[in-house]
N, C-alpha and C positions, 0 to 999 in steps of 0.2 A: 369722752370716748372711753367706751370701754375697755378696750385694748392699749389704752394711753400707760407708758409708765413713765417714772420719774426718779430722781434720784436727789437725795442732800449732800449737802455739801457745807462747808465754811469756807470763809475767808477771813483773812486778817484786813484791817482798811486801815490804813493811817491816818491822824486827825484832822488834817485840810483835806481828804478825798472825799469824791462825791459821788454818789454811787446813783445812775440813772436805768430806771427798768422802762420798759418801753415797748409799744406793740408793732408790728411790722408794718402798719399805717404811716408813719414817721417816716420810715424809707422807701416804701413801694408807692410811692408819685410818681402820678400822672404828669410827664414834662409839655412843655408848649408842641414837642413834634411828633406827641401821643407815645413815647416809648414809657417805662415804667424805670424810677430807680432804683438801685439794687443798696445790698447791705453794704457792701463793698466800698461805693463812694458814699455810701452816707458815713461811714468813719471818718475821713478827716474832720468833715465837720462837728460831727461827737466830740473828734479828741479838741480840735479848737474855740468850743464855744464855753464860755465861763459860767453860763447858766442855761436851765430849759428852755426861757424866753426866747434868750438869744438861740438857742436851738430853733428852735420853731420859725426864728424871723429869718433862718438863711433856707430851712426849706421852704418855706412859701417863697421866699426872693428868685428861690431854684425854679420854681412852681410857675409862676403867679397870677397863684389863684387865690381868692380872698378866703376858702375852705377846702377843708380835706376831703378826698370822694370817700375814704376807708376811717376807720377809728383811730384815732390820733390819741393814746393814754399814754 
């Protein structure tokens, strides 16, 4: 987009933290009663899963559906 801007930034990250980028396919699932879910409840599962797999395995469990309809990166 052309009109797109952006900005930089830093952080500090301490040595056990994990730093997860991710696209908005991850949370906007399609649930079993056709609503979509938001950024909002997809955080606790961000903050409680020890890895991306395990990420991925609580939303499909949310889901279940065996693939994502949007991009999952």
């Amino acid at each position: 987009f052309d009109s797109a801007e952006f900005e930089n930034g830093e952080a500090e990250m301490p040595p056990d933290a994990h730093l997860y980028v991710f696209s908005d396919g991850i949370y906007e699932v399609r649930r079993p009663d056709s609503t979509v879910g938001t950024y909002e409840e997809f955080l606790p599962a961000l903050a409680g899963a020890p890895s991306a797999v395990e990420l991925i395995r609580i939303v499909r469990e949310r889901t279940r559906a065996e693939s994502f309809d949007d991009d999952v990166s």
